[in-house]
Gaussian input, Z-matrix of N, CA and C with variables (Angstrom, degrees):
# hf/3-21g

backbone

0 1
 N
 C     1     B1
 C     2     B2     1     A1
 N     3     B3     2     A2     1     D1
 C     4     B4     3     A3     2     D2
 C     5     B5     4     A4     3     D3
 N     6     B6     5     A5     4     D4
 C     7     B7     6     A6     5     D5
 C     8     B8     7     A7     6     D6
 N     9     B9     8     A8     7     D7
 C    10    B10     9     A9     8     D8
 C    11    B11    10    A10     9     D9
 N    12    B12    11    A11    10    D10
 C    13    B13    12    A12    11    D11
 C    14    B14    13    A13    12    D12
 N    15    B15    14    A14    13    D13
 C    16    B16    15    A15    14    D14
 C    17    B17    16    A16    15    D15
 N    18    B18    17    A17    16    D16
 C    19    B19    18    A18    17    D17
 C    20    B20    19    A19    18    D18
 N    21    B21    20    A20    19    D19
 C    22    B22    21    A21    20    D20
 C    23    B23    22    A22    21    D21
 N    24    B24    23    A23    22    D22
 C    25    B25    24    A24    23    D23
 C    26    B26    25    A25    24    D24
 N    27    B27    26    A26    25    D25
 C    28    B28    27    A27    26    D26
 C    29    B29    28    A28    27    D27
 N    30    B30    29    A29    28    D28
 C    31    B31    30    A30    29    D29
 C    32    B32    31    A31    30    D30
 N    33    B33    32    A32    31    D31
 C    34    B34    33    A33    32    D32
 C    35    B35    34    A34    33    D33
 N    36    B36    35    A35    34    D34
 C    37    B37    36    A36    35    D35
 C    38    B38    37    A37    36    D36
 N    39    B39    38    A38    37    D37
 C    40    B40    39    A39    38    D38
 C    41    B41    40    A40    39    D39
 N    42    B42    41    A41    40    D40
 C    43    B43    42    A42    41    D41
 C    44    B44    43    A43    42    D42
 N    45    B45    44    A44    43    D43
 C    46    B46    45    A45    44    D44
 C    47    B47    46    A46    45    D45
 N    48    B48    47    A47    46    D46
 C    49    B49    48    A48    47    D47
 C    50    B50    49    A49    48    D48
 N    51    B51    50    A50    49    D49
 C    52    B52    51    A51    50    D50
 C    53    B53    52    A52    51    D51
 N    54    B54    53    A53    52    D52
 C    55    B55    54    A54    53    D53
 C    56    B56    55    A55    54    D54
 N    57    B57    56    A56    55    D55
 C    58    B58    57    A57    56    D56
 C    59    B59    58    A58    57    D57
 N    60    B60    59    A59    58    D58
 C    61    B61    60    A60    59    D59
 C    62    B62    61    A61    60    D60
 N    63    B63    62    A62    61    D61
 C    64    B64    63    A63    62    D62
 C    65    B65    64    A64    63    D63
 N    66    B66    65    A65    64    D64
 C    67    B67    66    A66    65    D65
 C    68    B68    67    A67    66    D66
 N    69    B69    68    A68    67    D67
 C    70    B70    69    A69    68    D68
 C    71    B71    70    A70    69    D69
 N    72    B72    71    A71    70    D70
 C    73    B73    72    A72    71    D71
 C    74    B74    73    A73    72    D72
 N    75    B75    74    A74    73    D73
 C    76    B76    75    A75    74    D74
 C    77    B77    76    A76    75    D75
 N    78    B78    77    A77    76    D76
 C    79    B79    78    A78    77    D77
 C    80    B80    79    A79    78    D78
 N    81    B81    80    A80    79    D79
 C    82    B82    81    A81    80    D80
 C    83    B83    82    A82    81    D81
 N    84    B84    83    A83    82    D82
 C    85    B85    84    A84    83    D83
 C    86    B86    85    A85    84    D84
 N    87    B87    86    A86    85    D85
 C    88    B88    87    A87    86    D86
 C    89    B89    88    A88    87    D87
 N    90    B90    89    A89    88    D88
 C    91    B91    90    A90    89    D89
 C    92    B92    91    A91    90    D90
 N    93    B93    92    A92    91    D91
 C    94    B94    93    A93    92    D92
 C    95    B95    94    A94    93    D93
 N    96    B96    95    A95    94    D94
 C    97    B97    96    A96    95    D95
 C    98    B98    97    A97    96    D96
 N    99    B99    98    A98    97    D97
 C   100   B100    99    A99    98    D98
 C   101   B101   100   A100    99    D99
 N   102   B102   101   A101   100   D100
 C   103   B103   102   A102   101   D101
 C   104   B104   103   A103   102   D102
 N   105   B105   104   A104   103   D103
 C   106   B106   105   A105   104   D104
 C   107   B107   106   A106   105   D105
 N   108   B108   107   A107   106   D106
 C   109   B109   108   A108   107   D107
 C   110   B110   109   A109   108   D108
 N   111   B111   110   A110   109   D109
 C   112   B112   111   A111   110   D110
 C   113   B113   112   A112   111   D111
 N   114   B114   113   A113   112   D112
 C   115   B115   114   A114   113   D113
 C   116   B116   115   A115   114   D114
 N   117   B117   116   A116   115   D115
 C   118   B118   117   A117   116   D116
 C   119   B119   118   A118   117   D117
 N   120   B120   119   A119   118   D118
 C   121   B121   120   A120   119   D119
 C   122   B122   121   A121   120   D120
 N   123   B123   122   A122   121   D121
 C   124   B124   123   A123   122   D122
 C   125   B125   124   A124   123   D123
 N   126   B126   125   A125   124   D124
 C   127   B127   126   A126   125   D125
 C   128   B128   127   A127   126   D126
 N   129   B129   128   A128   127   D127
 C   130   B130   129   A129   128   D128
 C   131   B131   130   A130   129   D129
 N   132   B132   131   A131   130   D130
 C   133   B133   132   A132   131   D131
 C   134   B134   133   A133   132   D132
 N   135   B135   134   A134   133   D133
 C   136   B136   135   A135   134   D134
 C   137   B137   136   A136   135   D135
 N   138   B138   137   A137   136   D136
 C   139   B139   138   A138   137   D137
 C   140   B140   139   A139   138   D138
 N   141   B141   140   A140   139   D139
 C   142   B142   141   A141   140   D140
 C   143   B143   142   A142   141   D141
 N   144   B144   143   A143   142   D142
 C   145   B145   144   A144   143   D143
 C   146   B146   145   A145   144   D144
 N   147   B147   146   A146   145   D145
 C   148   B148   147   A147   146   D146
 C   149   B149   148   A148   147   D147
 N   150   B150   149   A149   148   D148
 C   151   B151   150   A150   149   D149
 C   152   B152   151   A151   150   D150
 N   153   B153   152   A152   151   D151
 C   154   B154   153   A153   152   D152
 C   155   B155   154   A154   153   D153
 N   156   B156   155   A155   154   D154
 C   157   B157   156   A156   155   D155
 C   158   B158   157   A157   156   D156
 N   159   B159   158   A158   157   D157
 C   160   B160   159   A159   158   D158
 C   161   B161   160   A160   159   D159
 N   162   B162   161   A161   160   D160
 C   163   B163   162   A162   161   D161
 C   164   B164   163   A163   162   D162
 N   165   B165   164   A164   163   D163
 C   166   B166   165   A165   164   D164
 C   167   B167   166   A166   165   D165
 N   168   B168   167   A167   166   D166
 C   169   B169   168   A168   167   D167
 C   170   B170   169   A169   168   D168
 N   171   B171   170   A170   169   D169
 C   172   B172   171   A171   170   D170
 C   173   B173   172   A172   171   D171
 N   174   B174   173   A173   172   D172
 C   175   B175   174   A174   173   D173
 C   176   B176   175   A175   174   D174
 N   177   B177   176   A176   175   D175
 C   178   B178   177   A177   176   D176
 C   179   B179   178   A178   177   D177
 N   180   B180   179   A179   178   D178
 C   181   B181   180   A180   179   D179
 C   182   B182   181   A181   180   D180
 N   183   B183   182   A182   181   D181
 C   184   B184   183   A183   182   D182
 C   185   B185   184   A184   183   D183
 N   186   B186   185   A185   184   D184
 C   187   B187   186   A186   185   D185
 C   188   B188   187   A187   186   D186
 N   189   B189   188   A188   187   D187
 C   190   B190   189   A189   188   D188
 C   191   B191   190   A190   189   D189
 N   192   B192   191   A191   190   D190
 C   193   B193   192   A192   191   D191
 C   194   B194   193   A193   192   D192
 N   195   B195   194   A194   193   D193
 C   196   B196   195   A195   194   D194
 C   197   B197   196   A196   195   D195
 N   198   B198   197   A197   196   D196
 C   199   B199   198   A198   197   D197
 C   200   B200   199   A199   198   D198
 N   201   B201   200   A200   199   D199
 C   202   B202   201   A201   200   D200
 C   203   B203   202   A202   201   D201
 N   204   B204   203   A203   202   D202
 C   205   B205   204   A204   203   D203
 C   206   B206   205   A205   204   D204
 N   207   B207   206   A206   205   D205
 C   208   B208   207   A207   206   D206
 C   209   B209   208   A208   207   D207
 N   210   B210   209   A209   208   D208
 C   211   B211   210   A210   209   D209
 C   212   B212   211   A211   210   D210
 N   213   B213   212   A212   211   D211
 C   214   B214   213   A213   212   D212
 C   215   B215   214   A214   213   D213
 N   216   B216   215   A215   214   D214
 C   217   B217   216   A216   215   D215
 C   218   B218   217   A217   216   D216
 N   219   B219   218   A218   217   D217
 C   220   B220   219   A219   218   D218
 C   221   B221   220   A220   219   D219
 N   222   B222   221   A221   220   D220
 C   223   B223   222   A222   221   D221
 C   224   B224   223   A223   222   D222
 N   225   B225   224   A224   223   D223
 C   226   B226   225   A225   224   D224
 C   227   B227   226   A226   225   D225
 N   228   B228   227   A227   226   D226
 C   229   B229   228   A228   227   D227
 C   230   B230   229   A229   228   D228
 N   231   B231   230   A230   229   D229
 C   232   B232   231   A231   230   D230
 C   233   B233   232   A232   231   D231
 N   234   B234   233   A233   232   D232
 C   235   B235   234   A234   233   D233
 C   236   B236   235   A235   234   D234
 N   237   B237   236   A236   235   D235
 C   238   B238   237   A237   236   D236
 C   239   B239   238   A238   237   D237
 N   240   B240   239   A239   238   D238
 C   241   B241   240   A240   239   D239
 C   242   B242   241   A241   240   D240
 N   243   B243   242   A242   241   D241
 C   244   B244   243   A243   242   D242
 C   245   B245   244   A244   243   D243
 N   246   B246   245   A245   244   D244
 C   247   B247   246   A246   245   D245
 C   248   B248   247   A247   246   D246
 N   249   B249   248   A248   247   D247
 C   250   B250   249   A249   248   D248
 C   251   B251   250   A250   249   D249
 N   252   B252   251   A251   250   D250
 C   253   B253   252   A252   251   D251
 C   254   B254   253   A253   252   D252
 N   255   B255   254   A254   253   D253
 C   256   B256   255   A255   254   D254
 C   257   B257   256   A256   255   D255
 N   258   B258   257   A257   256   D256
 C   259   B259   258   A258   257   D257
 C   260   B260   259   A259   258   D258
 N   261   B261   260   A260   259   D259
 C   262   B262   261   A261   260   D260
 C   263   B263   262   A262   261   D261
 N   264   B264   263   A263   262   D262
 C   265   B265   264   A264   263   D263
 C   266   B266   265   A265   264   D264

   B1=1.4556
   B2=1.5325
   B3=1.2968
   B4=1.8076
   B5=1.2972
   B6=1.7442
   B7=1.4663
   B8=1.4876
   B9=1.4767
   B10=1.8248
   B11=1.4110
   B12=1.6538
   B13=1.1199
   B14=1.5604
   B15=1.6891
   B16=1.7733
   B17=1.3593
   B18=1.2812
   B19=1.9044
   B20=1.4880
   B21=1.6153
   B22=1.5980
   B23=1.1547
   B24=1.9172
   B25=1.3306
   B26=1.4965
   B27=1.6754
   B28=2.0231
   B29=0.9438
   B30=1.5547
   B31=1.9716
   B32=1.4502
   B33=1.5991
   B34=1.8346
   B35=2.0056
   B36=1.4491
   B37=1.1172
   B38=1.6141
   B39=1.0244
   B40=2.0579
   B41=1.2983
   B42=1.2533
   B43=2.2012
   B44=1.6135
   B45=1.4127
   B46=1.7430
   B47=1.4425
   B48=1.3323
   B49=1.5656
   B50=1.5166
   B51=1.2676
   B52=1.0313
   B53=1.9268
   B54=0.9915
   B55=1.5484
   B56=1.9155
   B57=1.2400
   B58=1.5801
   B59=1.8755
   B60=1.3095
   B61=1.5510
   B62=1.5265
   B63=1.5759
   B64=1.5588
   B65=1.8659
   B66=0.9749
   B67=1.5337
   B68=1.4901
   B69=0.8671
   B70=1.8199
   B71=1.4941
   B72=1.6605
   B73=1.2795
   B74=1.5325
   B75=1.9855
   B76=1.4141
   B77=2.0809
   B78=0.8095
   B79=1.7306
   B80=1.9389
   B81=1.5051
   B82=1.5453
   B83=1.4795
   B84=1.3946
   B85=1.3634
   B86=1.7130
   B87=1.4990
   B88=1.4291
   B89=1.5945
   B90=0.9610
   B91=1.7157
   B92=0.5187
   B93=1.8275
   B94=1.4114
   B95=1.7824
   B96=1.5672
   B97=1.1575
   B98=1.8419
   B99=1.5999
   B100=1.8917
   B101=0.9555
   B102=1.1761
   B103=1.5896
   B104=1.5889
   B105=1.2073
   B106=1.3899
   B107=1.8518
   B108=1.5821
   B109=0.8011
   B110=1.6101
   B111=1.2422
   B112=1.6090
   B113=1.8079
   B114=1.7073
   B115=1.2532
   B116=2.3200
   B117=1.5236
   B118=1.1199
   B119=1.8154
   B120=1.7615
   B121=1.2420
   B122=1.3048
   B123=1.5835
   B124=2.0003
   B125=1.5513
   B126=1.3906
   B127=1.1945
   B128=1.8337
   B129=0.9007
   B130=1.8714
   B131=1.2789
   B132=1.9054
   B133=1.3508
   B134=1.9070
   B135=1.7149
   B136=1.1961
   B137=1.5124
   B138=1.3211
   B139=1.2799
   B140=1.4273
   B141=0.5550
   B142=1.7500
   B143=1.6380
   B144=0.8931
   B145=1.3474
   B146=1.5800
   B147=1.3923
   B148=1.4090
   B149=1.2219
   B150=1.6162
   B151=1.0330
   B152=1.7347
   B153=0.9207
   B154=0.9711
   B155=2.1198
   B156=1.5548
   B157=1.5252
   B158=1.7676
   B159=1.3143
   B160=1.2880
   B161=1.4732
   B162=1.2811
   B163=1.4701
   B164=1.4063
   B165=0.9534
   B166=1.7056
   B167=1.9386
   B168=1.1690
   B169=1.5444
   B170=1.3585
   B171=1.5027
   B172=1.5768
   B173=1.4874
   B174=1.3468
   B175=1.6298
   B176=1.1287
   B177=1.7786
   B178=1.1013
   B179=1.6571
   B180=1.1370
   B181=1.6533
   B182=1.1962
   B183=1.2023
   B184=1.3144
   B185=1.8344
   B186=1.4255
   B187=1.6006
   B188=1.5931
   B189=1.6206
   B190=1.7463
   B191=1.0581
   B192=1.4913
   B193=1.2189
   B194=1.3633
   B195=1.1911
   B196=1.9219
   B197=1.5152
   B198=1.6939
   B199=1.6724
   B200=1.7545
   B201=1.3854
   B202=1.7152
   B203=1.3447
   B204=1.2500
   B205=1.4586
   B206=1.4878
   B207=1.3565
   B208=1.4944
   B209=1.8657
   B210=1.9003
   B211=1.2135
   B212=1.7724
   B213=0.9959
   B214=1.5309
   B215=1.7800
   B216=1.3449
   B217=1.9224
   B218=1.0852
   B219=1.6775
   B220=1.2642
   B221=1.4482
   B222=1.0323
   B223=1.3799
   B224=1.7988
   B225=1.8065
   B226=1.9090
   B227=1.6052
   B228=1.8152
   B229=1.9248
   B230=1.1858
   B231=1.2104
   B232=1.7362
   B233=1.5936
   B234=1.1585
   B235=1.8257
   B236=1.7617
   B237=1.4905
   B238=1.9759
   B239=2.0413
   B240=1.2771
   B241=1.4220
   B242=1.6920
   B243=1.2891
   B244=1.7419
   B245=1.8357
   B246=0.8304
   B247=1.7753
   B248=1.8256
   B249=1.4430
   B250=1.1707
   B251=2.0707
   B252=1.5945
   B253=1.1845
   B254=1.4404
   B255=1.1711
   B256=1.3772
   B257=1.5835
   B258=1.6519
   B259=1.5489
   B260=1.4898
   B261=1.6538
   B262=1.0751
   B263=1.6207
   B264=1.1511
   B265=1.4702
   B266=1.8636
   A1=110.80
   A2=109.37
   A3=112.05
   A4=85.29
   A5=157.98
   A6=119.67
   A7=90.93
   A8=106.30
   A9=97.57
   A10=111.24
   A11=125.71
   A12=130.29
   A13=119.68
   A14=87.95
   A15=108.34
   A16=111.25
   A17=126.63
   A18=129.27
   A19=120.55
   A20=85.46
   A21=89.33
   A22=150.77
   A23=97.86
   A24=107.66
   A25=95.66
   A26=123.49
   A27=98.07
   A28=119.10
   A29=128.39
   A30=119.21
   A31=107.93
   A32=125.63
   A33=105.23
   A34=100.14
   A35=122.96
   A36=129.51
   A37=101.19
   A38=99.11
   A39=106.09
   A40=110.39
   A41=104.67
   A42=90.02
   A43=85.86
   A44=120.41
   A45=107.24
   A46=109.77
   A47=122.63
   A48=132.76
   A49=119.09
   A50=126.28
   A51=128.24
   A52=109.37
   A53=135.79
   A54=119.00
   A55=113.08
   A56=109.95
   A57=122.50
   A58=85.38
   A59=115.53
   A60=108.95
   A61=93.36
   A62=113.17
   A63=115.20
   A64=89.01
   A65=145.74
   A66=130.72
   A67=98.84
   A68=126.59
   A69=113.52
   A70=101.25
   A71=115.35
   A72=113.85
   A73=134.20
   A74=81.65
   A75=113.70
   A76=101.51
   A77=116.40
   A78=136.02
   A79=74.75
   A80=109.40
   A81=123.39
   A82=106.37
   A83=125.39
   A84=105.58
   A85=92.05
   A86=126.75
   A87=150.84
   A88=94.10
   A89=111.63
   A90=106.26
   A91=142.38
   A92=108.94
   A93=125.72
   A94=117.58
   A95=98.12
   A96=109.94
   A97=116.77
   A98=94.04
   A99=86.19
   A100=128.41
   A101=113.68
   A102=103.56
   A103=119.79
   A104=130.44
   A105=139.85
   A106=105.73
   A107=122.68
   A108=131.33
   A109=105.55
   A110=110.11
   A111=124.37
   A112=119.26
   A113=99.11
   A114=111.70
   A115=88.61
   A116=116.81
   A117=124.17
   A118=86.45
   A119=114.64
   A120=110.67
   A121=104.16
   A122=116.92
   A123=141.38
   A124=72.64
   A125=169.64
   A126=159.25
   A127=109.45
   A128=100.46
   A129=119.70
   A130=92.14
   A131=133.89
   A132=126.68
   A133=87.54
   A134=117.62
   A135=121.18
   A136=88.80
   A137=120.99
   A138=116.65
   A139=116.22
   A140=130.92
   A141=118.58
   A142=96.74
   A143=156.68
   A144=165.90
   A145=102.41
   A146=129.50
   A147=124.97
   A148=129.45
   A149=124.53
   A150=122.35
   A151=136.46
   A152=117.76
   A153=146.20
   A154=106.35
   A155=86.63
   A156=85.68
   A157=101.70
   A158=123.39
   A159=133.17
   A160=99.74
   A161=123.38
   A162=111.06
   A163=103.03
   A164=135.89
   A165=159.48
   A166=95.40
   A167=112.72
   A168=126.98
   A169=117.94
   A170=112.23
   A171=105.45
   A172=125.75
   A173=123.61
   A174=124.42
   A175=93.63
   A176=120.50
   A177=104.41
   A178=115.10
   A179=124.37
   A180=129.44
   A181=112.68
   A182=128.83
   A183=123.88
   A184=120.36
   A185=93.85
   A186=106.53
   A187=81.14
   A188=126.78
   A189=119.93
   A190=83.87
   A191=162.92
   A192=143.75
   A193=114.38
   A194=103.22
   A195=94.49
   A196=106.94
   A197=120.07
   A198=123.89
   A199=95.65
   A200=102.23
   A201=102.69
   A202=130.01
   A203=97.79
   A204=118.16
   A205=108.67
   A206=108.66
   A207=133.62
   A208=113.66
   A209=81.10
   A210=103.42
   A211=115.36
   A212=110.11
   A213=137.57
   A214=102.65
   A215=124.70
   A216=115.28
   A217=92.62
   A218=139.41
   A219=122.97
   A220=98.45
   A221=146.63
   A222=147.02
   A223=120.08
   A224=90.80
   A225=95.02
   A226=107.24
   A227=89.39
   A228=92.56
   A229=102.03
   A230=132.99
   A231=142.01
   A232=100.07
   A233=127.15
   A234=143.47
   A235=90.68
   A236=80.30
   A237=108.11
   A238=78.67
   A239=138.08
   A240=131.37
   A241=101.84
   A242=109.14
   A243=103.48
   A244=114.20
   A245=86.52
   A246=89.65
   A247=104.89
   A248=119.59
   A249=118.35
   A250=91.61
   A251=108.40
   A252=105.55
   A253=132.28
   A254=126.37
   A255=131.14
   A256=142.09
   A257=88.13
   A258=83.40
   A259=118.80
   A260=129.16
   A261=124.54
   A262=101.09
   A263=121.82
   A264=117.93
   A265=92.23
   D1=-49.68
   D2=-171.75
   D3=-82.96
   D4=25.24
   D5=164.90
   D6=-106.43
   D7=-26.23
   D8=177.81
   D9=-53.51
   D10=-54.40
   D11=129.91
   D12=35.29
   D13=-110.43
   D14=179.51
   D15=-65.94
   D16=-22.09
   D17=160.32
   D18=-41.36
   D19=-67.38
   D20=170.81
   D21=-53.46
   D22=-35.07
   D23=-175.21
   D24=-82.99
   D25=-31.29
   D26=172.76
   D27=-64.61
   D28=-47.53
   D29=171.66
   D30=-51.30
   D31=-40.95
   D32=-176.29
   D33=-61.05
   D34=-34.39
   D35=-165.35
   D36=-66.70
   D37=-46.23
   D38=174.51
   D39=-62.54
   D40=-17.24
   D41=-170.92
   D42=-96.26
   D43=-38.22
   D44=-167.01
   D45=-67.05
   D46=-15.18
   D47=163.16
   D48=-60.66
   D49=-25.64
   D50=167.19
   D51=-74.13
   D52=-56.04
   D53=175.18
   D54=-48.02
   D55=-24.01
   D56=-161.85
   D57=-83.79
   D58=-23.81
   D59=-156.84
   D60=-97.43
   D61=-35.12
   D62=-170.21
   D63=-81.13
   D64=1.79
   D65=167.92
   D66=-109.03
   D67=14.24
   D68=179.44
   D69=-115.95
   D70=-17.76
   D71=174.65
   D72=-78.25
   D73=-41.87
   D74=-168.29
   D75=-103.49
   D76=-4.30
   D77=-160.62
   D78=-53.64
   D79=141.67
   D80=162.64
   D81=-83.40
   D82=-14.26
   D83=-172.50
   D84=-135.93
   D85=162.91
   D86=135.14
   D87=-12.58
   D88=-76.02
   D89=-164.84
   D90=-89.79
   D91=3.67
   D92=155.14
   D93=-65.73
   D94=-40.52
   D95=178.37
   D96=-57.69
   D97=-41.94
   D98=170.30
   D99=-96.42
   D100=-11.09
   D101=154.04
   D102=-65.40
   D103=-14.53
   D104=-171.65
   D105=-90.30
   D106=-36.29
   D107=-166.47
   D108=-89.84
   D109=-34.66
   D110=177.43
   D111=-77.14
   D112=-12.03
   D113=-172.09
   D114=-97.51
   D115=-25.99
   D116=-156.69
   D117=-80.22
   D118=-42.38
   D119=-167.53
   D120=-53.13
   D121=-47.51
   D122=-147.96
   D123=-76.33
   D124=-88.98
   D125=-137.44
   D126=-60.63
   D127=-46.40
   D128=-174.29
   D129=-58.09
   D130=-48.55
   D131=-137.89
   D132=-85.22
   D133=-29.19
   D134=-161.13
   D135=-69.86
   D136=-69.95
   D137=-174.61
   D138=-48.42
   D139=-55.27
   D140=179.56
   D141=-50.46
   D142=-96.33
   D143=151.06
   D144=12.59
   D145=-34.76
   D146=150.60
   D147=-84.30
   D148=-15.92
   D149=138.67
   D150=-51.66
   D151=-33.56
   D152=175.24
   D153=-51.19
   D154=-62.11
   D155=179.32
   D156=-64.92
   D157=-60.01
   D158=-156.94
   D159=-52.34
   D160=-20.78
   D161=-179.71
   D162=-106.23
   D163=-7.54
   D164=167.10
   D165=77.60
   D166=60.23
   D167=167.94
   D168=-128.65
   D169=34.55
   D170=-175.46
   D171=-57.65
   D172=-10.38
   D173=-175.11
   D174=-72.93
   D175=-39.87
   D176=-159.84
   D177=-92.93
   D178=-25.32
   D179=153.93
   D180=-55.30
   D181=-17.92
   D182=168.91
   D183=-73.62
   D184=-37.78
   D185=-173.33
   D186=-60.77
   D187=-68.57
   D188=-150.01
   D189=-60.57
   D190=-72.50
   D191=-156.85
   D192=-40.89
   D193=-57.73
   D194=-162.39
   D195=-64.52
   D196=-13.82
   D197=-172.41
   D198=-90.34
   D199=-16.81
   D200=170.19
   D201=-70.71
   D202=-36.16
   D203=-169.49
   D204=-77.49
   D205=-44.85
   D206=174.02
   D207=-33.80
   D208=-57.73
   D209=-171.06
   D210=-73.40
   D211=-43.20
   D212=167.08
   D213=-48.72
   D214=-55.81
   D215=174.85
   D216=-63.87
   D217=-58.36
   D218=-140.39
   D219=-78.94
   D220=-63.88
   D221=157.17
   D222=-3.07
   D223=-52.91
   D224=176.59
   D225=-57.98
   D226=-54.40
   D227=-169.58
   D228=-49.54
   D229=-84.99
   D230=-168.89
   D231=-22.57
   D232=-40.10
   D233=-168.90
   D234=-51.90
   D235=-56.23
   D236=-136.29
   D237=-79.44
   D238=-37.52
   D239=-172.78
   D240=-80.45
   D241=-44.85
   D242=177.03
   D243=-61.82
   D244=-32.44
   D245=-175.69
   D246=-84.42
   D247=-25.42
   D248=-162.30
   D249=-80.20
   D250=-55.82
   D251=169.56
   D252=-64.23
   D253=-13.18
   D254=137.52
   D255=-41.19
   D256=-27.02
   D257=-178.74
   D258=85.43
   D259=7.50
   D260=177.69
   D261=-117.66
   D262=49.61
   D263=-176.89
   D264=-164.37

């Protein structure tokens, strides 16, 4: 019962990734785009983390999450400092 559950809620989590993907492509500004891409990571970290139950290995979906997430700020900041010294932000 709870894996139909955690199924569902990653495919509903995969389709709401698609509006986050059509504004990071199509986004009019820089920061529309990272905020769209940072909102795409915050969806990825849930799903893995429901993967996690559905295969019943959550310590270990938890570890790639937290090295995701990790990876996912440092990636925004570096975004958000190249663009800031650029002059396009």
């Amino acid at each position: 019962m709870m894996e139909n559950f955690f199924l569902g809620a990653a495919l509903f989590l995969c389709l709401l990734v698609l509006p986050c993907l059509y504004r990071a492509i199509v986004g009019p500004t820089i920061i529309d785009r990272m905020v769209a891409i940072g909102a795409i990571g915050t969806k990825t970290l849930v799903i893995l983390v429901l993967m996690g139950f559905l295969y019943e290995r959550v310590a270990m979906f938890i570890d790639i999450s937290i090295v995701y997430a990790l990876l996912n700020f440092i990636s925004t900041l570096a975004a958000a400092r190249y663009f800031e010294m650029k002059g396009d932000i």
